[in-house]
N, C-alpha and C positions, 0 to 999 in steps of 0.2 A: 504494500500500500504506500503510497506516498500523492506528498503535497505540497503545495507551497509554504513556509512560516515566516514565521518577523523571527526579527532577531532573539536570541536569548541566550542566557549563558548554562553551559555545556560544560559536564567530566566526563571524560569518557578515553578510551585508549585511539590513539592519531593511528593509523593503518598506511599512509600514504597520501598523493595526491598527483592522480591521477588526470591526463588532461586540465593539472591544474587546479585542479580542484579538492582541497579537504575532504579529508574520508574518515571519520570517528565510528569506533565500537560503543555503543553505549554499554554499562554494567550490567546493563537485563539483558541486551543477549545471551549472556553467561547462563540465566535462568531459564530461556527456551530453550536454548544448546544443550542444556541438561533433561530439558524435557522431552526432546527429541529422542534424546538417547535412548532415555529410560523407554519412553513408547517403541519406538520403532527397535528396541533391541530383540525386543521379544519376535518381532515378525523378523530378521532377522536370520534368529535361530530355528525360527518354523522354517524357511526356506533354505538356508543353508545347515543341514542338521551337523554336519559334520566340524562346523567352528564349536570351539568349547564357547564358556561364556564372556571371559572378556575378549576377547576376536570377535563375538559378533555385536558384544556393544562399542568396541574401537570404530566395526565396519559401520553404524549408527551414528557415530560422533562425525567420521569423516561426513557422511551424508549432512549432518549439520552443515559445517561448515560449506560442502559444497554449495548446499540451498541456499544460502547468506552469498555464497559471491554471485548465483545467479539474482539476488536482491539487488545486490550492488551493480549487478550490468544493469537492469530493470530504471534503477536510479542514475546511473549513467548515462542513460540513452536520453531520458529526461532535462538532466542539466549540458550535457555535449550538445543539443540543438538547442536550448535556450542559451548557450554562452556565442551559439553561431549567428543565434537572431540579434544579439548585441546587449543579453539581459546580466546582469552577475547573478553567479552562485556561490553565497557564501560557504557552503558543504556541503556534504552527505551525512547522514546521520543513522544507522544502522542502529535498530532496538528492537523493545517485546516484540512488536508485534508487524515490523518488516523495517520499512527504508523511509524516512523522508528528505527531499533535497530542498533546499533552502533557498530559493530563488527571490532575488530583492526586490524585484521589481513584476507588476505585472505585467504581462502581454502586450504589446499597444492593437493588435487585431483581433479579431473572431479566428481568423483564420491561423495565427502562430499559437493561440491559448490551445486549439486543437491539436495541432499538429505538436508541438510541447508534450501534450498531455495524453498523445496517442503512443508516442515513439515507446513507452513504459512496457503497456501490456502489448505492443506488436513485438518487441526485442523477446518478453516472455514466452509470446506464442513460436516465436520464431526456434527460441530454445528448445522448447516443447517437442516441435516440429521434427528439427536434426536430433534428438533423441530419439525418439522413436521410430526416425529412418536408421538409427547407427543400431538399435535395440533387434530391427528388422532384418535386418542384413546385414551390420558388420561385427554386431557381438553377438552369438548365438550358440557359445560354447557353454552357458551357465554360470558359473560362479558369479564371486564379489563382484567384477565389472558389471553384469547383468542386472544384477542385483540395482547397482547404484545407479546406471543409466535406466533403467527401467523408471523406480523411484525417481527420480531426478526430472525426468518428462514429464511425468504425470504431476509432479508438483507444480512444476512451470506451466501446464495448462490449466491447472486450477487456481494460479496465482495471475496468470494472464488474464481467464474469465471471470472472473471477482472483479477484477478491480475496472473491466469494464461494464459493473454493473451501473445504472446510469442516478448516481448519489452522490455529492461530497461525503466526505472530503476524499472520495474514490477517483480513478484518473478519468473514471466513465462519468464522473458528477461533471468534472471540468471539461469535458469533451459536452455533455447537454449544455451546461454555462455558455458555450460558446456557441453553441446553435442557437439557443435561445439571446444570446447579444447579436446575432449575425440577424435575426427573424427581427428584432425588437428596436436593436441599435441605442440597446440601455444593459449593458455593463452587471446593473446593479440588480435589474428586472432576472437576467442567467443565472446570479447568483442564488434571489431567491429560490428560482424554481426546482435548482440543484442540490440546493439544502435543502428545502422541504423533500427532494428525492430520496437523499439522505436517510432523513428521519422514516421513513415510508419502509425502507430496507432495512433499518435496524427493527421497525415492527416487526418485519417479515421474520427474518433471522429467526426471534425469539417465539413469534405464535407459530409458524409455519410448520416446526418438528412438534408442538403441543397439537394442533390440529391433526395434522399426519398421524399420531401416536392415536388419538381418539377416536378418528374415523377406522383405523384399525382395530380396533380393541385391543391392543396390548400394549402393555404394562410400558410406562417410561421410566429408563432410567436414568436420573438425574443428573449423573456425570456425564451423559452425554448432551447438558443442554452449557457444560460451563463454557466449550470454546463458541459456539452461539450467543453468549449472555457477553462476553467479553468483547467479539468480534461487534455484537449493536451496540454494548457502551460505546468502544470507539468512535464505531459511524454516527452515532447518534450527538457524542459530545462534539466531535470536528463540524458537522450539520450547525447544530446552533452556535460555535464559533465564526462558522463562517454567515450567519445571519448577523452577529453581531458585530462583524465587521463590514458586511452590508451596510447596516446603519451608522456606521464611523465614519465610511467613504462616501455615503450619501450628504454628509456635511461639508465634505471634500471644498464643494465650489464656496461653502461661507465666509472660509479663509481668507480674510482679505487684508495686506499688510498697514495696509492708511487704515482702515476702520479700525483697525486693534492698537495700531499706535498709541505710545504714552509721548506726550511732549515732552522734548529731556530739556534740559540747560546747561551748559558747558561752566566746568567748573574746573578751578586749577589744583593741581593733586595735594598740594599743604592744607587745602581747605580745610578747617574742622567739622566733624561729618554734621553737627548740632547747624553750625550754620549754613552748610548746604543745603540744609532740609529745611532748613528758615525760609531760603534764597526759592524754593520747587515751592515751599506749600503759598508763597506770596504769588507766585506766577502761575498758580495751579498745575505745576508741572511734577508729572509720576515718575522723571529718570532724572538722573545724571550724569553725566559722558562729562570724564575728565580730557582736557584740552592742555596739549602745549604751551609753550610761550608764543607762538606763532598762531595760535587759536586750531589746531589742528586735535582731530579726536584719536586718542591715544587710547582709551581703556572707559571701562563700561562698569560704572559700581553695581555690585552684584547688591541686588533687592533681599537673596535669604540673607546676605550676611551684615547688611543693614538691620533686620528684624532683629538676629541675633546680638545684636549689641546695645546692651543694657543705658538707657537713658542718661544715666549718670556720668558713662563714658562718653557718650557722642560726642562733649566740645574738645576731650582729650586726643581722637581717633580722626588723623587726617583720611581725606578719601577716597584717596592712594592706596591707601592699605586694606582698604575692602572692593577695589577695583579688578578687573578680569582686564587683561591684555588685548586690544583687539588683533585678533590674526583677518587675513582679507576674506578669508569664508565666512568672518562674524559682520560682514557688511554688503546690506542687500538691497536691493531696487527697491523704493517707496512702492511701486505700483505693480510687486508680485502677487497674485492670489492663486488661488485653488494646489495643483497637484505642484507646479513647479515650485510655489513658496513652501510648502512639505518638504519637498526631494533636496531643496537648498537647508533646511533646516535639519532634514535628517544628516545631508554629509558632512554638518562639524555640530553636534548636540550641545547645546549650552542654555545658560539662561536666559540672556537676551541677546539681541541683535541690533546693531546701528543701523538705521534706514537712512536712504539718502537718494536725492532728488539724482536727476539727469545731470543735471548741472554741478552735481559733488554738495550741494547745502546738506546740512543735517534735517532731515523730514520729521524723527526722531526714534523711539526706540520700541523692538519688539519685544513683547517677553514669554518667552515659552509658557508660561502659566497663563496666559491671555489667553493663545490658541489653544489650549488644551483644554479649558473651560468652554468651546466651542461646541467640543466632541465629547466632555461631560454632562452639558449643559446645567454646569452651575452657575 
C-alpha cells in the first residue's frame, strides 16, 4: 500500500538510496517479518516435508524479506516517475503494513496523479506476471526455488489487486481522484469521492467475511477476521485523513499575504524591547523589523520570544536579542497568495516573514501563526 505524506519525523534503519532517493526500515517491519515466518513456516514444512524445522522457517524468513523488496520496487516505481515528472521524494518508508513514498508535492495534472499512482500496482502485477511465467516453465524441478517463486507471484498479485481497489489512501483511490478531477476539474471534489471510496472498503473488508460466514452457516472464526479488522482500520483512518486535508486545501486560495499582514516599524537593534512596543502599540503596528544604520531590514523580532519575556525585563532586553536573522527565503512578494505563498513558506519554516513591495519598500510582516489560524479557523 502506499501514498503520499507530509513530512514527519522518522527512526527507523537507512537501507540505501536508490535512484536517489531515501529508503528506511521502519521497526515494525521486524514484527510482520516475524509474523511471516511464524505463519508461512508451517506451510513450508507441509510442502517441503523433508526440511527439518529451522530450514523451513529460514526458507519463511527469506520469503519475508523477498516480499519487502518486491514492496520496495512497488514504491519505486511510484517515486522514479514522480521525480521524472519534476515532483520531490522525500523517501521511502517501508513498515507494518507495506511501503509509503513521501512525495512533497502534488501532481499539477489529472493525468500525472494517475499515471504516478498506476506505475505501483502495474510494477506488482508485472512481478506477478514473470513469476508465474518462471514458476511455468523455468523452475519446475520443486524445491525451495519453487516454493518461493510460487509464493512470491501470488503475493505480488494480491498486492497488485488490492491496492487497485478504487479507495484512498489505496493507489486505486488516487487513480478515481484523478478521474474524478479530470471529469470535475476540482482537485478537491477527486479527493472527496476517493475517500468516501475508502471508507466504503474498509466497511466491506470487515462485514463482507461476517456476511459470507452467515449466509453459510458456519461457525466464524475470529482470528480470521484480525488481518480484515487491521487492513479497514488502515483504509478507513488514511480515508478520513485525506478528507481532512480536503478541507485544509480547500482554504488553500484564502491565503493571502496583504490581508494577513501585520504592519511592522523598523527599529534599530539597541532599542529596549519596553520601548519598541511603546513605539508598535502608538502606531498600531503588530511587528518589528530591526533596521541598519542605513535603514535596511536586517532581522525580524520573533513574536514567541517577545511573549516570553517577563514585563519587568522589556526596558533591560535590547531587540536585537530577541531578533531572527533575515536569510533571502525569509523575504517575500506582498502580493503572494494561495498554493505559491504555502510552497515559499514551506521551503524555509519560521515564524515570520518580511513582505515587501515590487519596489523593495517594506509592505510589512507575515506571521506563521496568522496563516495557520486560516486552516484552524480560530
Amino acid at each position: 500500500m502506499s501514498e503520499q505524506s507530509p513530512r514527519q519525523e522518522f527512526s527507523g534503519l537507512r537501507m540505501g538510496k536508490p535512484f536517489g532517493i531515501p529508503v528506511y526500515v521502519s521497526w515494525t517491519w521486524f514484527i510482520v517479518a516475524a509474523f511471516i515466518t511464524w505463519v508461512f513456516g508451517d506451510s513450508v514444512r507441509s510442502m517441503l516435508p523433508e526440511l527439518d524445522t529451522v530450514a523451513a522457517y529460514a526458507v519463511a524468513f527469506v520469503f519475508a524479506v523477498l516480499l519487502y523488496v518486491s514492496v520496495l520496487l512497488h514504491e519505486l516505481a511510484h517515486s522514479v516517475l514522480a521525480k521524472a515528472y519534476g515532483l520531490p521524494v522525500r523517501r521511502i518508508t517501508l513498515y507494518l503494513l507495506g511501503g509509503v513514498s513521501e512525495i512533497e508535492k502534488e501532481p499539477p495534472t489529472p493525468a500525472k496523479e494517475f499515471m504516478i499512482a498506476a506505475a505501483g500496482p502495474a510494477l506488482s502485477l508485472a512481478l506477478a506476471g514473470g513469476g508465474l511465467l518462471a514458476d511455468m516453465y523455468l523452475i519446475n524441478g520443486g524445491g525451495i526455488p519453487q516454493v518461493l517463486i510460487w509464493q512470491l507471484w501470488l503475493s505480488n498479485l494480491i498486492v497488485g489487486v488490492f491496492n487497485l481497489l478504487p479507495g484512498l489512501p489505496l493507489d486505486g483511490g488516487r487513480m478515481l481522484r484523478a478521474g474524478v478531477w479530470k471529469l470535475t476539474s476540482k482537485p478537491s471534489t477527486g479527493t472527496v469521492a476517493a475517500a468516501w471510496g475508502g471508507r466504503v472498503l474498509a466497511v466491506l473488508l470487515v462485514v463482507g467475511p461476517l456476511a459470507m460466514a452467515a449466509v453459510a452457516g458456519d461457525p466464524l472464526d475470529y482470528r480470521d477476521m484480525i488481518w480484515p479488522v487491521v487492513l479497514a482500520s488502515f483504509i478507513w483512518m488514511g480515508a478520513t485523513q485525506s478528507l481532512r486535508v480536503a478541507r485544509i486545501r480547500a482554504r488553500i486560495p484564502q491565503v493571502n499575504a496583504r490581508s494577513l499582514a501585520r504592519r511592522a516599524i523598523p527599529v534599530a537593534g539597541d532599542t529596549p524591547l519596553a520601548e519598541a512596543l511603546r513605539q508598535a502599540g502608538e502606531r498600531r503596528a503588530g511587528a518589528l523589523v530591526v533596521v541598519d544604520h542605513d535603514g535596511r531590514p536586517v532581522a525580524i523580532v520573533n513574536e514567541a520570544a517577545v511573549q516570553a519575556t517577563p514585563e519587568h525585563r522589556r526596558p533591560w532586553v535590547n531587540v536585537a536579542s530577541l531578533a531572527k536573522s533575515l536569510e533571502p527565503s525569509m523575504i517575500l512578494a506582498a502580493d503572494l497568495t494561495g498554493e505559491p505563498l504555502i510552497d515559499a513558506m514551506r521551503e524555509t519554516p519560521a515564524g515570520e516573514y518580511l513582505l515587501i513591495e515590487g519596489t523593495g519598500e517594506i509592505y510589512g510582516v507575515l506571521a506563521t501563526s496568522d496563516v495557520n489560524r486560516v486552516f484552524t479557523g480560530v
